[in-house]
C-alpha positions as CSV (number, residue, x, y, z in Angstrom):
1,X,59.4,-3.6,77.7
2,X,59.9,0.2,76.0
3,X,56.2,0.4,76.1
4,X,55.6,-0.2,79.4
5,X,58.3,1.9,80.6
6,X,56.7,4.7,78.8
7,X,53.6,3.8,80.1
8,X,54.9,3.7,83.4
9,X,57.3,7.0,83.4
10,X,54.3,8.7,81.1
11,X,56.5,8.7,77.7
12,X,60.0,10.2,77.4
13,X,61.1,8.4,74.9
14,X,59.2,6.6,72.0
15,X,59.1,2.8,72.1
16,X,61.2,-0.1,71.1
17,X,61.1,-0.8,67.5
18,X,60.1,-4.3,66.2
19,X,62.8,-6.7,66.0
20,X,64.7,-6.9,62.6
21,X,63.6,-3.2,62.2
22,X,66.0,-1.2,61.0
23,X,66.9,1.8,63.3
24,X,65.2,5.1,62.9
25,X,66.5,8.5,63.2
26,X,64.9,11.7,63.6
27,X,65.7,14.5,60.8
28,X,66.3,18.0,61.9
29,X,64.1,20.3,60.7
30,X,65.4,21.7,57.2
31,X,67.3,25.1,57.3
32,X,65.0,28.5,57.2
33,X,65.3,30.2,53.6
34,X,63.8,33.1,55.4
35,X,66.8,36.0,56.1
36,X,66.4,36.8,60.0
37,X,64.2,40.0,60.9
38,X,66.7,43.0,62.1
39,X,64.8,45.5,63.9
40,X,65.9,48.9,63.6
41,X,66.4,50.9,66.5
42,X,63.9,54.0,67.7
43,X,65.5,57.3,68.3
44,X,64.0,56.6,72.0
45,X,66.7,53.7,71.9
46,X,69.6,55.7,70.2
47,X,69.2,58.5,72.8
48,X,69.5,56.0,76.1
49,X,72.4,54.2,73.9
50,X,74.1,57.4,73.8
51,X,73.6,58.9,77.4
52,X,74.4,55.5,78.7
53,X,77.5,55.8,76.8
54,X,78.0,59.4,77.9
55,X,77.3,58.4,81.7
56,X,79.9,56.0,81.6
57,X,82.4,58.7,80.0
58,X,82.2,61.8,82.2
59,X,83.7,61.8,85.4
60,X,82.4,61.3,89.1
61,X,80.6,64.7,89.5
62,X,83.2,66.4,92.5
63,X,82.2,65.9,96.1
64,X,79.9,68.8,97.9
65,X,82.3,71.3,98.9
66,X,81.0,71.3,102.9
67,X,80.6,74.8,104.5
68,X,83.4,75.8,107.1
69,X,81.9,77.6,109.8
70,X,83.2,80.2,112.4
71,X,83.4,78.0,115.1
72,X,85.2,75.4,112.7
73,X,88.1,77.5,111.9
74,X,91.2,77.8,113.6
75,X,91.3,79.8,115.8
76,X,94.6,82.5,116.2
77,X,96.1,82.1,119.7
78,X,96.5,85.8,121.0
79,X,100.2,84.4,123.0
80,X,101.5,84.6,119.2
81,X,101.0,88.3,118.9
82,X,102.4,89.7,121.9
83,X,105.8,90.4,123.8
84,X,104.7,90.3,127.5
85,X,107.4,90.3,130.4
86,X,110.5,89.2,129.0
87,X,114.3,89.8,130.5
88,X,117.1,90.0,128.4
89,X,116.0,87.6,125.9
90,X,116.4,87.4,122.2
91,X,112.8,87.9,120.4
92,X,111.7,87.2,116.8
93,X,108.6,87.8,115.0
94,X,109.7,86.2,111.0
95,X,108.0,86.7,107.7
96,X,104.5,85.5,107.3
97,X,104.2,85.2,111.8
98,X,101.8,88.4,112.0
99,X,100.9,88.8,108.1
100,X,98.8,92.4,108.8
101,X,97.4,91.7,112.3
102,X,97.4,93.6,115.7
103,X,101.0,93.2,117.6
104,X,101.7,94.4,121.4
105,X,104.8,94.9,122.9
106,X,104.9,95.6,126.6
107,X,107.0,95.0,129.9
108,X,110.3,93.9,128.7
109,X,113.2,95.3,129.8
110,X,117.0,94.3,127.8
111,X,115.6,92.7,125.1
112,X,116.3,93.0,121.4
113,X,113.1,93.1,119.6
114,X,113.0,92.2,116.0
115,X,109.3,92.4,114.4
116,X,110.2,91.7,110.7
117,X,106.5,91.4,108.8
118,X,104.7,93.7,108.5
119,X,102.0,94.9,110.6
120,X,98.0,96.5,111.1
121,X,99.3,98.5,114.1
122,X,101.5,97.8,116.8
123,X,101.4,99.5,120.5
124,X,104.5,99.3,122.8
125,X,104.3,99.7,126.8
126,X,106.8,100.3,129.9
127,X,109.3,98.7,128.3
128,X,113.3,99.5,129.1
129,X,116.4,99.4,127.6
130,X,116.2,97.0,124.5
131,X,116.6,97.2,121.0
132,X,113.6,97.3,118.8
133,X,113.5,96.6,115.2
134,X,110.2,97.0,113.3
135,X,108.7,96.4,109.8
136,X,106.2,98.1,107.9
137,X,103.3,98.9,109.9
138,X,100.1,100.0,108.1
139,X,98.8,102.1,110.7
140,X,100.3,103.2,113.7
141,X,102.7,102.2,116.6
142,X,102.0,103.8,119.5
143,X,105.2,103.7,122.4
144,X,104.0,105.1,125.7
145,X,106.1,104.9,129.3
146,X,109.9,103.4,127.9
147,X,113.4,104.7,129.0
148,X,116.3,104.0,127.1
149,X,114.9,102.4,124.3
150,X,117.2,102.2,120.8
151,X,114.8,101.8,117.9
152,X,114.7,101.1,114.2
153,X,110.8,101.9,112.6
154,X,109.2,101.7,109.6
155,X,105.3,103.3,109.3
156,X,102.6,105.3,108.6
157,X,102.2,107.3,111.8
158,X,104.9,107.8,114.6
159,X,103.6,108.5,118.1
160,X,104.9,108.5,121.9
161,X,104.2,109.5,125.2
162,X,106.4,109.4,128.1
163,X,109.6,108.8,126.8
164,X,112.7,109.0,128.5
165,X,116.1,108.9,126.8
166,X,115.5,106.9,123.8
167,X,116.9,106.9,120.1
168,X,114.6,106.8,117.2
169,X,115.1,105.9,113.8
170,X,112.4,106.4,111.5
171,X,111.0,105.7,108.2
172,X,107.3,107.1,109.0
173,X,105.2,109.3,106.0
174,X,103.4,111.4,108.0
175,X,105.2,113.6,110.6
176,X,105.7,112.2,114.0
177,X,104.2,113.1,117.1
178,X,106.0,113.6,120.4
179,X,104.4,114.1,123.7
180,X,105.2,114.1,127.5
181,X,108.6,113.3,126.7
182,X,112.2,114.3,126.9
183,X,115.7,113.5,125.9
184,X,114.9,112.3,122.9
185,X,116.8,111.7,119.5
186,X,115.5,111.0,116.3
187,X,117.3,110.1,112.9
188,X,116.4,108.7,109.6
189,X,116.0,104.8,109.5
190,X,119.3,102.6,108.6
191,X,117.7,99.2,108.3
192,X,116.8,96.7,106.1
193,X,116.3,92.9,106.1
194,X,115.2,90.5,103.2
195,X,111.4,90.8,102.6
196,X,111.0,94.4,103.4
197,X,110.2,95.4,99.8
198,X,107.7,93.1,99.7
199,X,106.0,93.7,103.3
200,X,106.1,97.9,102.2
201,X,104.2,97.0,99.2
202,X,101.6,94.9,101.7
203,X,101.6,97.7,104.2
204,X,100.7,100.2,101.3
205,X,103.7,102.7,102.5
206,X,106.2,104.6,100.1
207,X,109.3,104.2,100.0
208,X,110.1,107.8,98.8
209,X,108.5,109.1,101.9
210,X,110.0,109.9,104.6
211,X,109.1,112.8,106.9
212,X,110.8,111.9,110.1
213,X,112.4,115.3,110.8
214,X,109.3,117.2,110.8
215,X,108.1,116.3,114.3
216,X,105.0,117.5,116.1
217,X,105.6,118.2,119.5
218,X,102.7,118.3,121.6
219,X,104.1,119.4,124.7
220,X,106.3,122.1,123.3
221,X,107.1,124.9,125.5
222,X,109.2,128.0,124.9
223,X,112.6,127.2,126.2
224,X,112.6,123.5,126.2
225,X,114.3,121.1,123.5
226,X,112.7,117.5,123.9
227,X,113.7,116.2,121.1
228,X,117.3,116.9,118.8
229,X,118.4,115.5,115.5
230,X,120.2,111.5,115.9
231,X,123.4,111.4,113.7
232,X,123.5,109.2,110.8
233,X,126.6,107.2,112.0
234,X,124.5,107.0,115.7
235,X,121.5,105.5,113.6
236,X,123.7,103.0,111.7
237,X,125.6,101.9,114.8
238,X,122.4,100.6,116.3
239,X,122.1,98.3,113.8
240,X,125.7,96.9,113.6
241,X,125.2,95.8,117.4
242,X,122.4,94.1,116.7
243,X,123.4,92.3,113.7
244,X,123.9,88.3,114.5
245,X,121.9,88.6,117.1
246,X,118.9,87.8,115.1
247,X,117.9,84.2,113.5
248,X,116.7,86.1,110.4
249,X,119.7,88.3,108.6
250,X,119.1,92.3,108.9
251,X,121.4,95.0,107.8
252,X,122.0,98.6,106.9
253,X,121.0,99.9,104.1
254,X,124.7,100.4,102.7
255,X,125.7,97.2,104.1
256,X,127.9,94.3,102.1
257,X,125.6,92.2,99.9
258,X,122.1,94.2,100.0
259,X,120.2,95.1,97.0
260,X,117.0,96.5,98.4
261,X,116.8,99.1,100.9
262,X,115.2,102.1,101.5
263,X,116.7,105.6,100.6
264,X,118.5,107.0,104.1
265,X,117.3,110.4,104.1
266,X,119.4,113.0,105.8
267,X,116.6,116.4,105.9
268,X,118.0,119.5,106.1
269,X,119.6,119.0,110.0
270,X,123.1,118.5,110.2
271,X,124.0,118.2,107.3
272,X,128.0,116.9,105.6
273,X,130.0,119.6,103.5
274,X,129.5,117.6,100.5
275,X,125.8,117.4,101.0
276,X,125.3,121.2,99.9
277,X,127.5,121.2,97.3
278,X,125.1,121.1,94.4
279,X,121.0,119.9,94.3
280,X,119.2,117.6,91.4
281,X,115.4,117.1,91.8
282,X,114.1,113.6,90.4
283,X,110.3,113.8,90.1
284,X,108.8,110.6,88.9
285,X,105.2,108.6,88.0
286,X,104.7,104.8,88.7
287,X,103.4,105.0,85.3
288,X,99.9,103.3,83.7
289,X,97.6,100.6,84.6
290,X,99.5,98.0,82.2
291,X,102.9,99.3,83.8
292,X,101.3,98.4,87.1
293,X,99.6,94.8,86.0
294,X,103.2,93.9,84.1
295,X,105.3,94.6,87.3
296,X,107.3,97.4,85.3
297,X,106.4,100.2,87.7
298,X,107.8,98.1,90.3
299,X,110.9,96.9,88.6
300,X,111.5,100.8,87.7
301,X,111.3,101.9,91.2
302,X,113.3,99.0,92.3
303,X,116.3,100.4,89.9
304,X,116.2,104.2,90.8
305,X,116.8,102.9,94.9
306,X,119.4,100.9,93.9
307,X,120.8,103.5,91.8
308,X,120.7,105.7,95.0
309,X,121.6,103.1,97.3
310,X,125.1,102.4,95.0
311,X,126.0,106.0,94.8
312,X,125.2,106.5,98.5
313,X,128.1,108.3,99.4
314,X,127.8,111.1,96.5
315,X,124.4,111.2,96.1
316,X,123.1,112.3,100.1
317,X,119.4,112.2,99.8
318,X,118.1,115.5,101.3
319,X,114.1,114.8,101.1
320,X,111.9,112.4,99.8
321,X,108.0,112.4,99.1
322,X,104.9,110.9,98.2
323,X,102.4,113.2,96.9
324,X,98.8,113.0,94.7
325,X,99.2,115.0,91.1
326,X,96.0,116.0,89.5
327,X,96.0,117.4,85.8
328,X,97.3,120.9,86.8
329,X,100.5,119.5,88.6
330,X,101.3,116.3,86.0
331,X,101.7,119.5,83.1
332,X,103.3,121.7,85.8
333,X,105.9,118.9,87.0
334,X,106.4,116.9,83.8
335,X,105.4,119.4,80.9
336,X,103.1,116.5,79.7
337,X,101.0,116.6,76.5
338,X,97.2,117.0,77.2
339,X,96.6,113.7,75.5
340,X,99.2,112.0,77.6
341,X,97.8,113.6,81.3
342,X,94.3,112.3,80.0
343,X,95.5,109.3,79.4
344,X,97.8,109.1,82.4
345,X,94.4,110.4,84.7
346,X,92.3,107.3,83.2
347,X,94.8,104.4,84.5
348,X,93.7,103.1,87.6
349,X,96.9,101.8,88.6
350,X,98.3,104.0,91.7
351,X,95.1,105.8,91.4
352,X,94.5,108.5,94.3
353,X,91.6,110.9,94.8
354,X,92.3,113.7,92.8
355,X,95.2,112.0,90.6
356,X,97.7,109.5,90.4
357,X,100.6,108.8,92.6
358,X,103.9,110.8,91.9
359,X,107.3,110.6,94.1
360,X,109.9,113.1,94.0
361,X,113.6,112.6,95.3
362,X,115.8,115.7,96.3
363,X,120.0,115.2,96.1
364,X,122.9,117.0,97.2
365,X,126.2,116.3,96.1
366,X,129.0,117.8,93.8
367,X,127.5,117.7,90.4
368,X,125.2,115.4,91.1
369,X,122.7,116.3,88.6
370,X,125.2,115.2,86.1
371,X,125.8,111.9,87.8
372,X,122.3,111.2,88.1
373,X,121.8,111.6,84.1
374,X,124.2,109.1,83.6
375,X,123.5,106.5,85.4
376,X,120.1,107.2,84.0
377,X,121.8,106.5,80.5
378,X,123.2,103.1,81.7
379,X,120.1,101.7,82.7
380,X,117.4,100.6,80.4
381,X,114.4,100.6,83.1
382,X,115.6,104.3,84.1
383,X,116.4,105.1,80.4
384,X,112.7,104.0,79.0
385,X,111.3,105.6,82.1
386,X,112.5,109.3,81.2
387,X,111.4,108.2,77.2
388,X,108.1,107.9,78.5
389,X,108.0,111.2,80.2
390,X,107.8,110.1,83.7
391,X,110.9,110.4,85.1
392,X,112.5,113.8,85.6
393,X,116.0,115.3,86.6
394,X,116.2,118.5,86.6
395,X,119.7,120.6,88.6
396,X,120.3,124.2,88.4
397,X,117.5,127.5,88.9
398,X,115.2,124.4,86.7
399,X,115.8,122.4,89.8
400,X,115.2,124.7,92.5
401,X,111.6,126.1,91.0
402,X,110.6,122.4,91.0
403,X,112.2,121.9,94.5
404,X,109.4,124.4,95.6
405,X,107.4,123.5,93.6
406,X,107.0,119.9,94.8
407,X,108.4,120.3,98.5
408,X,106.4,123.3,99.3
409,X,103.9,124.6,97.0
410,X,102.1,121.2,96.2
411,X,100.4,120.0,99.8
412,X,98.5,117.2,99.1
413,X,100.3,114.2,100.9
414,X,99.8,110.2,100.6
């Protein structure tokens, strides 16, 4: 029967044995004596090994960075940088709204106007009565056709034509520039809000410059006064009306509670009794490049206004300025050593053509020079300032030759 099954099927397993046979069994082969072969892998193999290994390790290589293009961008809508036809309405530009751009201001009439970044330029048209509070503006603002407008400014160039009746308070570095108009009064800037530090430091303007009694008239004619001096406690009125009218909180510079402001300089119009009582000159350098790149220069300026902005009411700040000192002037107005101007005139921090920046404050005030050394004592920034040999105080017939020196003889301006 096995046989002819494997016949049939063509084998698959061997056939039957013969009865009474004993079973059979087959033997597996008998274990290899022979150790087993181990091939030893090529460098080619190691090196795929390894950058496989490696692949697997390293991170996803970052997505293409896709180009934006112009017509991707978003666009500014030009609604968000005007003022256009408004009536007795509230209006608020905030910190970071305008960020160095264009701003235009026209047709309004009983508005109060609070523009509180700071600006590229800013241009104001036939508007009447309202209340205009400005930041820093880079450039210029230019008002043309207004009546009655009360105004708070801070920039780099003043200019109007055709205005009737206004008051203007400035804070501007170059002198301003009147024309066509009449009835005007103009006073040293009261104002201050939280940011302005910063948005003068954007705008690239001083704050020890202010020129804002030295106005140009255009128009000038013998006989006729268009312009006259605003008082101090006019200017600083303005500003009380407006307060809580805005969202964003403004003050005056001597207000309750503010720590940053910019000096209120009085000229030398209409000036109070105490005022000419006694002078002090502080001439003073933002310092080197590392003072700069460590923020000292800006912590050391930030102490002498508040220093001037505490003693406000003994220390009356007659004139402030900006100016460029080249080697000549940094020996002339701090008696520096050779090596020290050299090495003050390599820093490129508040570097200007033909020197480095310098700042010069003039007081008035019974024995103010005195005052002004002491609270220079009590204060380290001030303290390690002078050390250095950049800051400078100087009252008495010292004072007055570098009153003329730095208010009249130097001419270079910032």
């Amino acid at each position: 029967m096995g046989q002819y099954l494997s016949r049939l099927f063509g084998g698959g397993r061997s056939a039957d044995p013969p009865a009474g046979a004993p079973p059979t069994f087959e033997e597996a082969p008998p274990p290899s004596t022979t150790a087993p072969t181990q091939t030893k892998p090529t460098p080619a193999d190691t090196q795929t090994q390894a950058g496989s290994e490696a692949a697997a390790a390293a991170p996803a290589p970052p997505a293409e960075k896709k180009p934006v293009y112009s017509w991707e961008k978003k666009r500014r809508d030009p609604k968000d940088f005007i003022f256009s036809k408004r009536t007795n309405e509230v209006l608020v530009k905030e910190k970071g709204s305008i960020a160095g751009q264009q701003f235009v201001i026209e047709e309004c009439e009983g508005c109060d106007i609070f523009v509180l970044d700071w600006t590229d330029s800013i241009t104001v048209d036939e508007c009447k009565d309202c209340r205009l509070f400005v930041g820093p503006v880079a450039g210029s603002i230019f008002i043309r056709d207004c009546t009655s407008l009360q105004c708070h400014i801070v920039c780099q160039q003043f200019r109007c034509r055709d205005l009737k009746d206004c008051d203007i308070a400035l804070h501007v570095t170059t002198e301003p520039v009147i024309e066509s108009s009449s009835s005007l009064r103009i006073g040293c800037l009261d104002f201050t809000y939280d940011g302005l530090d910063e948005h003068m430091r954007a705008a690239n303007l001083s704050p020890f410059s202010n020129k804002w009694w030295q106005v140009f008239d255009f128009s000038k004619k013998d006989g006729e006064t268009h312009w006259t001096p605003l008082k101090q406690a006019e200017s600083s009125k303005i500003v009380d009306t407006a307060q809580g009218k805005c969202t964003q909180a403004i003050g005056r510079a001597g207000g309750k509670g503010q720590t940053w402001a910019l000096p209120v300089v009085l000229g030398p119009l209409d000036l109070p009794p105490a005022a000419t009582q006694g002078k002090c000159v502080i001439l003073f350098c933002a310092g080197g490049e590392e003072a700069t790149e460590s923020g000292v220069a800006t912590v050391r300026s930030g102490a002498l206004l508040s220093a001037v902005q505490k003693n406000r009411d003994e220390w009356h700040v007659l004139k402030s300025r900006a100016l460029v000192a080249g080697t000549k002037r940094l020996t002339e107005g701090f008696g520096l050593s050779e090596g020290a101007v050299e090495s003050l005139m390599k820093s490129k921090a508040k570097k200007k053509k033909g020197g480095v920046e310098v700042s010069a404050l003039l007081l008035g005030g019974a024995s103010v020079t005195a005052a002004v050394e002491a609270e220079v004592k009590k204060s380290s920034e001030l303290s390690g300032w002078k050390d250095e040999g950049l800051l400078r105080v100087c009252g008495g017939p010292e004072g007055e030759e570098l009153e003329a020196l730095v208010f009249e003889v130097w001419k270079d301006e910032i």
